[in-house]
N, C-alpha and C positions, 0 to 999 in steps of 0.2 A: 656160377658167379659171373658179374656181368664182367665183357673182358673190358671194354671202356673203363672202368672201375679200376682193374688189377694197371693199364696202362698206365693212366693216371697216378697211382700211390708210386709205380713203381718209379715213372719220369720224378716224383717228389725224392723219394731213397736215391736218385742217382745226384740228383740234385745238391743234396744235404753231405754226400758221400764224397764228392768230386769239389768242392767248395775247397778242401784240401790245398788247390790249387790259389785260392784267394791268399790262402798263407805263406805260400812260394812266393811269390811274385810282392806280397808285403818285406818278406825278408830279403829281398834285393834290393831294396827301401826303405830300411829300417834305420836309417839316421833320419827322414823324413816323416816318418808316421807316427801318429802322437801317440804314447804309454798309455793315457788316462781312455783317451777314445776307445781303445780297444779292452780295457778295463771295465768301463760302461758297458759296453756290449756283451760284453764276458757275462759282469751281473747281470744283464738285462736278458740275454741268453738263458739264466738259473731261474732268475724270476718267472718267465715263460713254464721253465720244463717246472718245473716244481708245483707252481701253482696247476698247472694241465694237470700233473700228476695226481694231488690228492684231491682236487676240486671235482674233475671230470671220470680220468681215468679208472680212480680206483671207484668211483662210484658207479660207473658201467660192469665195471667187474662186477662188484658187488651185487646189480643189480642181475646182471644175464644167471651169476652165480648159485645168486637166490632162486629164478626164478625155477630153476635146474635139482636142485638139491633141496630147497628149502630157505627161508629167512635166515634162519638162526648158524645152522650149519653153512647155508651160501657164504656167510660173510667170517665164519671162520676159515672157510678155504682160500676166502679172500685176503684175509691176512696172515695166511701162513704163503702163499704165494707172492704175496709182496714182499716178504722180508726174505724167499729167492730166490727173487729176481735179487736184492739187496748183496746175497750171500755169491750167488753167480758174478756177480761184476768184482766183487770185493777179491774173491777168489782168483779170477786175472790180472785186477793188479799185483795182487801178492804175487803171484808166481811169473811174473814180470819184475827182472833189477829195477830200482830208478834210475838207475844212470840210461836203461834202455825205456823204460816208460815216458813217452809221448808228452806226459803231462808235467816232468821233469824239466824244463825248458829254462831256468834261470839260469846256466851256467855259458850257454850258445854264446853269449857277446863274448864272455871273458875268454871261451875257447877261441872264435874267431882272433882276437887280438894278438891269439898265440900260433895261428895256424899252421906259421914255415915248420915250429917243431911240432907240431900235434897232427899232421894232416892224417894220418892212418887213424889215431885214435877220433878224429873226426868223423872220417867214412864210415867205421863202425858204428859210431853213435847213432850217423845218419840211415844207416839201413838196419841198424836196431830198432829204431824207432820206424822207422817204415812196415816192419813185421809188428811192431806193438802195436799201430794202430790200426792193421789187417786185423787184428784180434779183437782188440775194443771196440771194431766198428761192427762187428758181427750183428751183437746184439742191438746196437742202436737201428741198424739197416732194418733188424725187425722192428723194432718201437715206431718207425716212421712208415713202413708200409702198414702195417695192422691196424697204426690211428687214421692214415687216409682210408684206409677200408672200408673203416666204418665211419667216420665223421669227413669229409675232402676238406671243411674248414677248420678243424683240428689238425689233421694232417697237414695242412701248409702250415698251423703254429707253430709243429714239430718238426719239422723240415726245415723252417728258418732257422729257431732255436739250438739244431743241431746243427747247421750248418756254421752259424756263429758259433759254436763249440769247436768246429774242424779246424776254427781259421789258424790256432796256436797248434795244432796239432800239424799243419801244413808247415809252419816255420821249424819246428823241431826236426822235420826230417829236410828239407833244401840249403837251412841256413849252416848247417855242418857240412853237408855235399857240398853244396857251392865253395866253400870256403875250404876245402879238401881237393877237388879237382879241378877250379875257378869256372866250372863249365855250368853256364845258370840253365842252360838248356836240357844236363843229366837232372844238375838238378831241380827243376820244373817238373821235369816229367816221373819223375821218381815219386816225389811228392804227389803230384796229382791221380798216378794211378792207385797210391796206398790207400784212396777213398775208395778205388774199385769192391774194394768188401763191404762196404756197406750194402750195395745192391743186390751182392751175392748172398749176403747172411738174410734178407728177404725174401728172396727165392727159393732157396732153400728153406727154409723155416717152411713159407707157403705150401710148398712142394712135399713135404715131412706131413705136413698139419692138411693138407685141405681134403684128404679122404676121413678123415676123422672129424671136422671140424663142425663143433655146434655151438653150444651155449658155456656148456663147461668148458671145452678148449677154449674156447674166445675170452671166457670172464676171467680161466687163468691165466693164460697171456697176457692176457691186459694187466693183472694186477703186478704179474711177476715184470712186466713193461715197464708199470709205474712206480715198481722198485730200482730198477736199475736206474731210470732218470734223475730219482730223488738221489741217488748215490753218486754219480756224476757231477749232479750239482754241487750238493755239499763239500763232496771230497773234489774233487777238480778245478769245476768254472769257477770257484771262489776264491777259492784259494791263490789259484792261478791269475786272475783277476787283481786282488790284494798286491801279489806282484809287480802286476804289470802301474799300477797305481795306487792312488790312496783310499785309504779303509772305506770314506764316505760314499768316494765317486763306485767304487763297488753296490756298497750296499745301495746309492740311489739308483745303478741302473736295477736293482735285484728288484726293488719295491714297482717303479715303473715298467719291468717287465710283465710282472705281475697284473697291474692296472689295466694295458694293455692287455693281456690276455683275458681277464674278467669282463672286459668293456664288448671285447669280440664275441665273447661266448652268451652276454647277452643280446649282443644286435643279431644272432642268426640263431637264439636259443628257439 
């Protein structure tokens, strides 16, 4: 495999991984930075992975799938492997508290407010969630090296996509550190290494997979990929989005993500 190629996807996974840090340095600023903007992004974030997912993704599955096994059986491997990758991610959050999941994040203000007595139960929250999203980033680190792999202009959707997914994931761990040991500089960097696993769950994956790696490995990957994203979405950026602002400004960034992504996929189809 050409290493230019592997360089590439993987600078994209560090990229997407490390954005962590955007949400740090948000929540040092979070009486200045608008709810609804990052709400928008949030949906507009969903609408990318979602639409990549069933538009592109599971259709290369499907296709490498086919071409390996057959039509009919291809695309039944292909939708047994998307629902999981569905069952895989569902299965981390579950075995993840919400009080330590990542995606958990509405309660941060009202704990800062309270900080002088909460400061330990803060720190915990904050490197709970630090380790939650060493975990959740796993699979994503793969979803974003695997699409530049094989598409570099997929792969930058996914990499944005995900990175705008990192940005609340970034404040859930700094915004309790900070406010636990006042140090924005522990917690900066706390946060921003917690993306370090997304590059790592790339590598490894890569590293596992590429003595074996052909049409079947590639179409189930991809499908079980395009299950975990579609489940992210749903269950996460939405949700967490709705939070962060109102039902509409959600769904409009969800729809215009979308668009955006359809538009791309035709100017370099």
């Amino acid at each position: 495999m050409d290493t230019g190629a592997i360089l590439f996807a993987l600078g994209l996974t560090i990229f997407a991984g490390l954005s962590t840090g955007i949400g740090s340095i948000m929540s040092f600023f979070s009486k200045k930075f608008n709810p609804k903007f990052l709400a928008g992004a949030l949906g507009f974030s969903a609408g990318v992975m979602i639409y990549v997912s069933m538009i592109e993704i599971f259709v290369k599955a499907r296709e490498a799938l086919g071409a390996y096994y057959g039509e009919k059986p291809g695309y039944i491997y292909t939708t047994i492997a998307f629902f999981v990758g569905v069952a895989l991610i569902a299965i981390i959050d579950k075995l993840i508290p919400s009080y330590e999941n990542p995606h958990e994040i509405s309660n941060i203000d009202h704990e800062a407010e309270n900080a002088e007595r909460t400061d330990g139960r803060l720190m915990r929250m904050g490197l709970f969630s630090a380790l939650a999203i060493g975990i959740h980033n796993f699979p994503e680190g793969l979803a974003t090296f695997m699409g530049a792999l094989t598409d570099p202009t997929m792969g930058i959707s996914i990499a944005v996509a995900i990175a705008i997914h990192n940005i609340p994931e970034g404040i859930a761990v700094s915004a309790p550190i900070y406010y636990a040991t006042k140090s924005r500089k522990k917690a900066f960097w706390l946060s921003f290494l917690s993306g370090f696993s997304e590059p790592v769950g790339a590598l490894l994956g890569f590293f596992i997979l590429r003595n074996v790696f052909n049409d079947a490995t590639f179409g189930l990957i991809f499908a079980g990929v395009a299950g975990i994203m579609v489940y992210i979405s749903l269950d996460e950026l939405l949700p967490t989005a709705e939070e962060y602002g109102e039902h509409h400004v959600a769904i409009g960034g969800l729809i215009a993500g979308m668009a955006v992504m359809a538009v791309s996929l035709l100017l370099f189809a």
